[in-house]
LUMRODO-216724 format. One record per residue (C-alpha): x, y, z. Coordinates in pm, whole numbers, padded with zeros to 5 digits. Example, Ala and Ser with C-alpha at 12.3 -4.5 7.8 and 13.67 -1.06 7.14 Angstrom:
((01230, -00450, 00780)),
((01367, -00106, 00714)),
This chain:
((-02749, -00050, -00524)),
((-02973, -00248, -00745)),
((-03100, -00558, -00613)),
((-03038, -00913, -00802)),
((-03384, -00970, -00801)),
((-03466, -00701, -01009)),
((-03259, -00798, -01290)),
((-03423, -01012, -01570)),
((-03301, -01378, -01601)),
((-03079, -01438, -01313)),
((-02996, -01782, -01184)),
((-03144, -01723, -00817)),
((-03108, -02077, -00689)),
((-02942, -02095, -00340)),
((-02545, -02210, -00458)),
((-02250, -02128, -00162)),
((-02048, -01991, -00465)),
((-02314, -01754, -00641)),
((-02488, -01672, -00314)),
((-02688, -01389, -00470)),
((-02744, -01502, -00821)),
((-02537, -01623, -01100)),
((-02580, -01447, -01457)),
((-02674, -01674, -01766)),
((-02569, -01679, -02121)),
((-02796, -01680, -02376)),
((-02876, -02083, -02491)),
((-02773, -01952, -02840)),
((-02800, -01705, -03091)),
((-03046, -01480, -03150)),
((-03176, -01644, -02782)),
((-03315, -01402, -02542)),
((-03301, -01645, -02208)),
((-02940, -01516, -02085)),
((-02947, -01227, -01841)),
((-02978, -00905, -01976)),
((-02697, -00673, -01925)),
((-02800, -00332, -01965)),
((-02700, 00010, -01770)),
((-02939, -00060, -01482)),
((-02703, -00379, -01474)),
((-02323, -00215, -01501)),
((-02402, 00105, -01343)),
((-02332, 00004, -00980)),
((-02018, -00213, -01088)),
((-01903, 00140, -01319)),
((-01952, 00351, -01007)),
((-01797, 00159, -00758)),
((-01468, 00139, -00954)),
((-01500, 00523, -00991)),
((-01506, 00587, -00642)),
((-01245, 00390, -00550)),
((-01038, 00590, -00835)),
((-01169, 00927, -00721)),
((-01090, 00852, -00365)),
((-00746, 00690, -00398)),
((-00616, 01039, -00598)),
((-00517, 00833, -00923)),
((-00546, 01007, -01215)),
((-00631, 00782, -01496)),
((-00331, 00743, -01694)),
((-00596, 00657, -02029)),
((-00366, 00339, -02081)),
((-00540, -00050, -02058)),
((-00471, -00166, -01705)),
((-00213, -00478, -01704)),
((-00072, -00688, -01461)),
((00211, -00441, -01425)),
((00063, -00120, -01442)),
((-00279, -00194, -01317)),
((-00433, 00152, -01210)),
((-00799, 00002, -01116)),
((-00643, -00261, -00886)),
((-00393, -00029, -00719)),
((-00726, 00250, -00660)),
((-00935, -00041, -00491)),
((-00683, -00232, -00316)),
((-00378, 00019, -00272)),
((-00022, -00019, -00453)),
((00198, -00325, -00346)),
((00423, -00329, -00043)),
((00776, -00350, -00115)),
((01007, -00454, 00137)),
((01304, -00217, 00244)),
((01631, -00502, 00121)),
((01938, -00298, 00151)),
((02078, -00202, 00471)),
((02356, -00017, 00627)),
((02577, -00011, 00956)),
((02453, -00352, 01164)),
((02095, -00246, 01085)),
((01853, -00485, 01005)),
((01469, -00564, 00949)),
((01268, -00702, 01255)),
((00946, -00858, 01279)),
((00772, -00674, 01613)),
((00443, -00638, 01688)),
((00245, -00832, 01420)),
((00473, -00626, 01180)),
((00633, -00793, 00902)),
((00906, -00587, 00772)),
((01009, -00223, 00673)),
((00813, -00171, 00380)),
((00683, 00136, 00168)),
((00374, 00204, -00105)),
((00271, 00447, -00270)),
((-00026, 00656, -00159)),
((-00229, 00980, -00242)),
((-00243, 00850, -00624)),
((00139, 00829, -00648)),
((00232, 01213, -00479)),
((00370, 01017, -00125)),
((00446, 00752, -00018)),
((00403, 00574, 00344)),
((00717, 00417, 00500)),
((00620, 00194, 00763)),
((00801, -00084, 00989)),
((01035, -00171, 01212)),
((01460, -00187, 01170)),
((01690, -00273, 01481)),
((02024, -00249, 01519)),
((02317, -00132, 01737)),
((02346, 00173, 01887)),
((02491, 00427, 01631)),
((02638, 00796, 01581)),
((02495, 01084, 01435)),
((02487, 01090, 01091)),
((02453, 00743, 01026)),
((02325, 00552, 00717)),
((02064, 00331, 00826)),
((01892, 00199, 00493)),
((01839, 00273, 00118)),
((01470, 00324, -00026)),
((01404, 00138, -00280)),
((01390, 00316, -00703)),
((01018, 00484, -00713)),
((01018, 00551, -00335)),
((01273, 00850, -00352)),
((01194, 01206, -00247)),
((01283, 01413, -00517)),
((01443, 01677, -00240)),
((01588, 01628, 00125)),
((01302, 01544, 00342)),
((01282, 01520, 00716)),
((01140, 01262, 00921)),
((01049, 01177, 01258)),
((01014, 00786, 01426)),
((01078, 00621, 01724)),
((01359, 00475, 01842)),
((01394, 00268, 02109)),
((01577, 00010, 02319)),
((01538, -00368, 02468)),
((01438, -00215, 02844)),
((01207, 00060, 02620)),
((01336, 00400, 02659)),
((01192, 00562, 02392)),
((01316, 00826, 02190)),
((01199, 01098, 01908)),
((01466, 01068, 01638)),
((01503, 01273, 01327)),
((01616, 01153, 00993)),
((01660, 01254, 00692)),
((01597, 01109, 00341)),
((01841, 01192, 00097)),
((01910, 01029, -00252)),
((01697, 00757, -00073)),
((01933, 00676, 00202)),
((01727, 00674, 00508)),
((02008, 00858, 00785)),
((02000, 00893, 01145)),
((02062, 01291, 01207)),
((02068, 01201, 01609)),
((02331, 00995, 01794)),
((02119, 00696, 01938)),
((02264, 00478, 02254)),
((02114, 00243, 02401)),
((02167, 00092, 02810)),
((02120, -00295, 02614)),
((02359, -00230, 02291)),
((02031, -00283, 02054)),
((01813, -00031, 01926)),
((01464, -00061, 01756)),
((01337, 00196, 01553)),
((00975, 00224, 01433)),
((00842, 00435, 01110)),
((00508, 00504, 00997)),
((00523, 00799, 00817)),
((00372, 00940, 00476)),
((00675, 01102, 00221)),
((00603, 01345, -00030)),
((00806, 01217, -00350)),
((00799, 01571, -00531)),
């Protein structure tokens, strides 16, 4: 990484909000005082956004990044978290263990998708609906997944569901000694 020193014309007075420099415009036209941007200049800047492309998996979709389709963003920071809002059966979000709520994003430049939180409820039967993924977070086949349930006095237990036409369903009857179950996900979801 280039240092800002060795760029030409930098503003290199100590300033909290430029703490390593602050690049210059030129006074006016046909002035050669502003900073000179050159490759030496952009190349670090050019790389690190290619890296973070190469390594999220996005393919670059050759469109101009917006605010709503904003590939760069989305391979730097990772895709937005969107909160699971319809439920089924007495089941609900819960906020446990500096967890906000069930949410999912996209990961692996768009091929799965990571389904993480918690949900509580009642005890329930097999075969249960639990909740509905939301549209863009739907496996394109029946996928099975595993996560934990448990209850108030923790007794954990390994319970499978199963992801059909985005309906999240409990394949195992769960009880529970209190009446309340918890159940926690974090699990990656191919979407093809």
């Amino acid at each position: 990484m280039k240092r800002v020193s060795d760029f030409t014309r930098i503003n290199t007075t100590p300033n909290p909000d430029f703490p390593s420099g602050q690049i210059l415009d030129a006074t006016g036209k046909y002035k050669e005082d502003g900073t000179v941007i050159n490759q030496n200049f952009l190349q670090d800047w050019y790389n690190l956004f290619q890296k973070c492309v190469r390594d999220s998996g996005i393919v670059p979709n050759g469109d101009f990044d917006t605010a709503t389709n904003a590939q760069l963003h989305d391979a730097c920071f990772g895709t937005p978290k969107v909160p699971i809002t319809t439920f089924y059966n007495g089941v609900t979000a819960l906020n446990q263990q500096d967890e906000s709520n069930v949410r999912v994003w996209k990961e692996n430049g768009g091929k799965t998708f990571r389904l993480e939180g918690w949900i509580g409820g009642t005890a329930c039967a097999a075969d249960t609906y639990m909740f509905l993924l939301p549209e863009g977070y739907r496996p394109a086949k029946n996928v099975y997944i595993h996560a934990l349930a448990t209850d108030v006095n923790i007794i954990s237990t390994n319970v499978v569901y199963e992801a059909f036409s985005g309906k999240i369903k409990s394949l195992d009857a769960i009880t529970s000694s209190s009446g309340e179950n918890r159940h926690y996900f974090n699990v990656s979801i191919p979407l093809d």
